[in-house]
C-alpha positions as CSV (number, residue, x, y, z in Angstrom):
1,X,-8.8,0.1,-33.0
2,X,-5.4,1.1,-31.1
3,X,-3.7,-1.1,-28.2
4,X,-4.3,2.2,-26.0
5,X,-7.1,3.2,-26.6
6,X,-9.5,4.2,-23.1
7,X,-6.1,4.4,-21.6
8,X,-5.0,7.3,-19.4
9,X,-1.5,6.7,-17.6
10,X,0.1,8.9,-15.4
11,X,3.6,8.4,-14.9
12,X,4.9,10.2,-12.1
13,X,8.2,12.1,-13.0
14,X,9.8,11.3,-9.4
15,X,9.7,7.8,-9.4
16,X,12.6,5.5,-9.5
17,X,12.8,4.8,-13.4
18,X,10.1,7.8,-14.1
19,X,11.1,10.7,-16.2
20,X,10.1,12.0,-19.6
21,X,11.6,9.2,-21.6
22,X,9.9,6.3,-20.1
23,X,6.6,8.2,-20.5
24,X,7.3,8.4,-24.6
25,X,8.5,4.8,-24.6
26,X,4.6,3.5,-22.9
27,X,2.8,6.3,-25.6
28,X,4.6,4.6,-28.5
29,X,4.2,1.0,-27.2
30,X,0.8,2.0,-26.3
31,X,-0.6,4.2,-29.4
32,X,-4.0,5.8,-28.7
33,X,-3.6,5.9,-24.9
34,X,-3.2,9.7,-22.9
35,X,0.5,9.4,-20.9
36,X,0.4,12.3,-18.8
37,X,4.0,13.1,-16.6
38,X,3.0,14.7,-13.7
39,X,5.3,16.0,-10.6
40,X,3.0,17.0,-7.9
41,X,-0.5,16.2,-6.3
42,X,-1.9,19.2,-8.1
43,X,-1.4,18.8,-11.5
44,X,-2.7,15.0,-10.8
45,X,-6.0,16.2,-9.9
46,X,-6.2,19.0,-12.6
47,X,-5.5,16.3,-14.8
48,X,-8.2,13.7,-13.7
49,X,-10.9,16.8,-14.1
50,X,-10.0,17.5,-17.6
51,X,-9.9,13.8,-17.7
52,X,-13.3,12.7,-16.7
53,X,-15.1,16.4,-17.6
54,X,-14.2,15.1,-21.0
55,X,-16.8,12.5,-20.9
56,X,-14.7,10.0,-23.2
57,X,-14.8,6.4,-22.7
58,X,-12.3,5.4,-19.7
59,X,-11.1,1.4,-19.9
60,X,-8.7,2.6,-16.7
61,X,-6.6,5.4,-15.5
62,X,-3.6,3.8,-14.7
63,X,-0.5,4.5,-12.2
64,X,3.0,4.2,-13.3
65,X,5.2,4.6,-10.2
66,X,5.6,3.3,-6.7
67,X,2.8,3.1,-3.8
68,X,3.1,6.9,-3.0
69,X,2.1,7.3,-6.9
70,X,-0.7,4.8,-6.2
71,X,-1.9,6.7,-3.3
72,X,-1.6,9.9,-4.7
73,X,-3.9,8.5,-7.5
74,X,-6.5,6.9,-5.0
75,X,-6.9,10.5,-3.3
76,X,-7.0,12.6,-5.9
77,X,-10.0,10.6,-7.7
78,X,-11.3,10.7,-4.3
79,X,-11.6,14.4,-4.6
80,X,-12.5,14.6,-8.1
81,X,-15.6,11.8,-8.2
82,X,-18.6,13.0,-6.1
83,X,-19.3,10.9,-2.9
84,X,-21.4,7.7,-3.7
85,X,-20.1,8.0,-7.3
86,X,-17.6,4.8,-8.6
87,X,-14.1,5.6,-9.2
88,X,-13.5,4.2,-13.2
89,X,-11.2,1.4,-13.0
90,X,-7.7,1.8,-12.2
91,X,-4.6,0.3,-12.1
92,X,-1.0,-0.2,-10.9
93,X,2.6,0.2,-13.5
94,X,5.5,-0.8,-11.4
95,X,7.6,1.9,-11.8
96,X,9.0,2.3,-8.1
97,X,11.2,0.7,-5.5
98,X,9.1,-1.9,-3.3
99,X,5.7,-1.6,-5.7
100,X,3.5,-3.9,-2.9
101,X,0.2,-3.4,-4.6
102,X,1.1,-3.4,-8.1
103,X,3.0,-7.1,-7.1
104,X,-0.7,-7.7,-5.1
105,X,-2.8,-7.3,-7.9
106,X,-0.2,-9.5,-10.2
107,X,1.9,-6.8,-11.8
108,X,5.2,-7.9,-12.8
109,X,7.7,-5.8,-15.0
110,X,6.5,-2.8,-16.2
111,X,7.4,-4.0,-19.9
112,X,5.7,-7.4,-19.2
113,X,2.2,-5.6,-18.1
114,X,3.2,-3.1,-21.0
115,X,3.1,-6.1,-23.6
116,X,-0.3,-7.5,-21.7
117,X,-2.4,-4.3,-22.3
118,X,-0.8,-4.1,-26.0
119,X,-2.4,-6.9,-27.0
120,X,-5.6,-6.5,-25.0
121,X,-8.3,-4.6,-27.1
122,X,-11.5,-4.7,-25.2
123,X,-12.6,-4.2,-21.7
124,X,-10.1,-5.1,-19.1
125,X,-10.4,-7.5,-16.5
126,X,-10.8,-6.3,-13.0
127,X,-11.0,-7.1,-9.5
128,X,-13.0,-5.7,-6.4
129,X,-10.4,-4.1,-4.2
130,X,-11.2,-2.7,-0.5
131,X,-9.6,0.5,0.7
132,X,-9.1,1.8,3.9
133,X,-8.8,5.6,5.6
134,X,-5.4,5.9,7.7
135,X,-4.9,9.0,9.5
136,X,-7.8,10.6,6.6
137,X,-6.0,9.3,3.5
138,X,-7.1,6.6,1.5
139,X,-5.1,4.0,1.3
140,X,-4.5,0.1,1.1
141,X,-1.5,0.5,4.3
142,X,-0.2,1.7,6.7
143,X,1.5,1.8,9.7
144,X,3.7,3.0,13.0
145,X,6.8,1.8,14.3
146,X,9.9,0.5,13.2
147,X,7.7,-0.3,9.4
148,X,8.1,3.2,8.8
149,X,10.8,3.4,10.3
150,X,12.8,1.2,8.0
151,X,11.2,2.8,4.8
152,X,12.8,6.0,6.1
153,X,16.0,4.9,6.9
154,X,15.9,2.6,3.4
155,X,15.1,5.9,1.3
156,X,18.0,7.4,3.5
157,X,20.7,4.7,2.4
158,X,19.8,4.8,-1.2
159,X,19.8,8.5,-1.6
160,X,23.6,8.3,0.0
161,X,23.9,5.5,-2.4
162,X,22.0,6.4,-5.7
163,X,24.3,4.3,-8.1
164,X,24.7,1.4,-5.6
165,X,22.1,-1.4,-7.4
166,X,22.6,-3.3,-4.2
167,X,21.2,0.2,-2.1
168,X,18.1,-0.3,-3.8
169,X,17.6,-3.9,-3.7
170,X,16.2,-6.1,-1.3
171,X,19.5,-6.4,-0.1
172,X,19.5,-3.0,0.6
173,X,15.8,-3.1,2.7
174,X,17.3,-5.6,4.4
175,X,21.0,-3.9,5.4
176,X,18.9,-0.4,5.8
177,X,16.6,-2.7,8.5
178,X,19.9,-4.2,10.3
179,X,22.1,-1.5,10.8
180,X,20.1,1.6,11.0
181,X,16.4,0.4,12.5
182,X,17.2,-1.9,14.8
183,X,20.2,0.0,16.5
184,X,17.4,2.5,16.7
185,X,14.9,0.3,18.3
186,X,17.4,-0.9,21.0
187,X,18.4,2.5,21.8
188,X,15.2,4.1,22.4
189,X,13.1,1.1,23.3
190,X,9.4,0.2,22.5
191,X,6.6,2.3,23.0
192,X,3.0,1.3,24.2
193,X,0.1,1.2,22.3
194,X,-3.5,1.5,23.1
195,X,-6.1,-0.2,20.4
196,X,-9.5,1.3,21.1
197,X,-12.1,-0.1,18.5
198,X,-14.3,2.7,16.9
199,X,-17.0,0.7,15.0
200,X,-19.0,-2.7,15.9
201,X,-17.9,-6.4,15.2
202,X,-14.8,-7.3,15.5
203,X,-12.9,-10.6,14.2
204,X,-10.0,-12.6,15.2
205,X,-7.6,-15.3,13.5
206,X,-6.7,-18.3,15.4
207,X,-4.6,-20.7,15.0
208,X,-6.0,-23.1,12.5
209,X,-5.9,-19.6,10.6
210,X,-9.9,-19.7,11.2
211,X,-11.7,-16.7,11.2
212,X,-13.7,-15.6,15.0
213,X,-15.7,-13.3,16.7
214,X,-14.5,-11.7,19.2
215,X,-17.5,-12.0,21.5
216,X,-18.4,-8.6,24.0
217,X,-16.7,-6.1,21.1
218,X,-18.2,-2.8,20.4
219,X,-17.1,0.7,20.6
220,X,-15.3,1.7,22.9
221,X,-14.0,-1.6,24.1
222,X,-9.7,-2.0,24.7
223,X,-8.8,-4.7,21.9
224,X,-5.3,-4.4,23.2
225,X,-3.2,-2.7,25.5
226,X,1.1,-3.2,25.8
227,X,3.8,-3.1,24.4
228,X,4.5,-2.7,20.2
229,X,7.3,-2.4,17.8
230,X,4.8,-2.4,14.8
231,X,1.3,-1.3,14.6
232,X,-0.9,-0.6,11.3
233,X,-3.6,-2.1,9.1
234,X,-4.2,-3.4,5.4
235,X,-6.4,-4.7,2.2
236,X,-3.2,-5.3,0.7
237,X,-0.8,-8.4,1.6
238,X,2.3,-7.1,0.7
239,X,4.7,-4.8,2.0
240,X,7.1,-4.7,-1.4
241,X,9.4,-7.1,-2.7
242,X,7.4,-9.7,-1.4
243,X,7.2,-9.2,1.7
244,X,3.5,-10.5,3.1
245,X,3.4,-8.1,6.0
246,X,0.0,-9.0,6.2
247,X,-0.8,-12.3,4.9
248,X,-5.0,-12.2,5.8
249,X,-5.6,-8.7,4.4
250,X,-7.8,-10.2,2.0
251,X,-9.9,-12.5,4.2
252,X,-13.1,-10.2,4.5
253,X,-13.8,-7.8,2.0
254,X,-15.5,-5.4,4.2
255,X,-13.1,-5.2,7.2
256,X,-9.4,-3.6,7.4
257,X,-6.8,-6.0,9.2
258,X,-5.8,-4.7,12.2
259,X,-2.2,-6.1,12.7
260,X,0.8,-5.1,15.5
261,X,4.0,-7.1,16.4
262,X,5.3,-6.8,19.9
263,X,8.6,-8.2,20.2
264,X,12.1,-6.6,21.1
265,X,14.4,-5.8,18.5
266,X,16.7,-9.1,18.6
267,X,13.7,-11.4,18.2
268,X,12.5,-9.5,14.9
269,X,16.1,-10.0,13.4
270,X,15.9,-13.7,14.5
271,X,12.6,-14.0,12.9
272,X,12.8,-11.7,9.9
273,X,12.2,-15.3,7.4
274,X,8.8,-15.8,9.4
275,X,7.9,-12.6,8.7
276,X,8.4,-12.3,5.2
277,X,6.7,-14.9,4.3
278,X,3.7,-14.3,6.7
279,X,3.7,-17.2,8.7
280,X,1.0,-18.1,11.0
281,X,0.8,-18.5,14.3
282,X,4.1,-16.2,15.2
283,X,5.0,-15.1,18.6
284,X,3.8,-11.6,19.2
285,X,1.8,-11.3,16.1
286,X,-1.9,-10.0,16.3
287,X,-5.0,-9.6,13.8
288,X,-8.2,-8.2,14.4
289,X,-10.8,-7.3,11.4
290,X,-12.3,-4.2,12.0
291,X,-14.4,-1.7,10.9
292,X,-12.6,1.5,12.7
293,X,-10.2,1.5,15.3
294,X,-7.8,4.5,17.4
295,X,-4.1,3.5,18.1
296,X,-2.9,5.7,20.9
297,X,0.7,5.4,21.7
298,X,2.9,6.5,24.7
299,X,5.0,8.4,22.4
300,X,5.2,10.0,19.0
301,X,6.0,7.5,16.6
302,X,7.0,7.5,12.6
303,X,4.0,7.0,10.3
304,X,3.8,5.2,6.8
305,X,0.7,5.7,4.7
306,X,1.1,3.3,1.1
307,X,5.2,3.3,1.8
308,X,5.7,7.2,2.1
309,X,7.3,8.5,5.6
310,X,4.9,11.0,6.6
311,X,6.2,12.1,10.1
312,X,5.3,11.2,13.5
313,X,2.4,10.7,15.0
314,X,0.6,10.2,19.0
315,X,-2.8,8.8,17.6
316,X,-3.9,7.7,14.4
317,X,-7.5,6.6,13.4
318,X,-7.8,3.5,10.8
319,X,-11.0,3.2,9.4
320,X,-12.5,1.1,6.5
321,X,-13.5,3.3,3.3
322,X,-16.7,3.6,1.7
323,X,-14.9,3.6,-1.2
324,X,-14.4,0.5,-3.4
325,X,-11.8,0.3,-6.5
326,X,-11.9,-1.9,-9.6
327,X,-9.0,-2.4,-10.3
328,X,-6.9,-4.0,-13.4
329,X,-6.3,-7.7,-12.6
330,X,-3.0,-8.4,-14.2
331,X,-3.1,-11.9,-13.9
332,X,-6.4,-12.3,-15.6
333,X,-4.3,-10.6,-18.2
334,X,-2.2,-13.7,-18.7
335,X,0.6,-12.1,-16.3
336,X,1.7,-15.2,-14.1
């Protein structure tokens, strides 16, 4: 019996700390698992076909990398497993900069969660995990507005600054956010948004943090209609390093949280603390839990699917997947 064992791991060469040599260190701390390094979406899915062709016992294929790796992962089992079909069990390394799902599931260090499967022989413990389509990729978020905005100008500030530790801290999220996103958002203003819900029931949070319905919802009908600085959905609380972008993502299994922020620049600054930590009730913050919905905006805005800038967009569709994931629950694992 090896620690790795049913393992498959891909490590994706392009992430922050990826590269050949922390691929051989997780093979020899993890003998008997399959490291694969990988550098585009291509060889990924080749990969996962010779992986699951193979017919050998999987305990999880696992992602070392950021979100994008995480992503790239989700869609290219999508592909590979027949519709209907269960993806095996999968899992999250932290190998990137903000790593928001792997910190969700209760990843740590990638050495701690290294350690944790080393000593676990047998089947790993997992957890149900929802996943949602955003603009037709599968994710766990996503969004438009200054969210993406920020990541862009963030990636922007540490490849300017690739030694700078600070750059890539949250330090450096934060500094990208102040002095390149919001002199952004003042100079070119807000843009409208139109939420149009595509599917049936809807759900609302008040208050008391209580889940409603909201009565008179079904398709077609105008959940809201003004203006937004940020606009997205999630299964997934965080945002990366902590940040709880979207603190009820969790609260029905079956629905995607719908979530926008409407307030001018100088008010986000003011209440950056209140967002971090997800507070609840916050002026100009919205949830709905819905099955599908449309966001049609007034003007092309940036779009961020699982942390990854992937242009701009007029309309994006959010709709809840089909697809389910188990996925490796670290904590289970003894990782606090």
């Amino acid at each position: 019996m090896t620690a790795g064992r049913g393992l498959y791991i891909l490590v994706n060469a392009n992430a922050k700390r990826g590269g050949r040599r922390i691929a051989v260190q997780i093979a020899r701390a993890l003998p008997g698992a399959t490291v694969k390094l990988t550098r585009s979406v291509q060889e990924v899915e080749g990969w996962l076909r010779a992986v699951l062709d193979a017919g050998t016992p999987i305990r999880a294929i696992l992602s070392a990398g950021g979100d994008g790796s995480a992503v790239t992962l989700l869609n290219a089992l999508d592909r590979v497993v027949p519709k209907g079909a269960p993806f095996p069990a999968v899992g999250a390394l932290p190998l990137g900069t903000g790593n928001a799902w792997a910190h969700a599931l209760g990843a740590r260090k990638l050495d701690t969660c290294i350690r944790a499967l080393a000593k676990h022989d047998g089947p790993l413990p997992t957890r149900r995990c929802a996943l949602f389509e955003c603009d037709g990729v599968l994710t766990f978020f996503g969004g438009c507005g200054w969210d993406a905005q920020v990541l862009d100008d963030y990636r922007q500030q540490v490849q300017q600054s690739p030694s700078s530790r600070l750059a890539k801290s949250v330090w450096g999220y934060l500094t990208a956010m102040l002095t390149r996103t919001v002199p952004k958002a003042l100079l070119h203003g807000r843009p409208q948004v139109l939420i149009e819900n595509l599917g049936d029931e809807v759900y609302v949070i008040d208050e008391g943090r209580r889940l409603k319905r909201l009565d008179g919802a079904r398709r077609g009908t105008i959940l809201y209609d003004g203006m937004v600085s940020v606009a997205g959905a999630a299964t997934c609380p965080e945002f990366g390093y902590g940040f709880r972008a979207y603190p009820f993502a969790e609260r029905l299994f079956d629905l995607l949280n719908v979530r926008i922020y409407d307030q001018t620049a100088f008010r986000a600054v003011y209440d950056i603390p209140k967002l971090w930590r997800g507070q609840h009730p916050l002026r100009g913050m919205h949830d709905w839990f819905a099955t599908e919905v449309r966001l049609t905006f007034s003007r092309a805005v940036p779009l961020q699917i699982g942390g990854e800038a992937v242009g701009s967009r007029l309309t994006v569709d959010l709709k809840r997947s089909e697809r389910h994931v188990e996925t490796v629950d670290w904590r289970m694992l003894g990782i606090a």
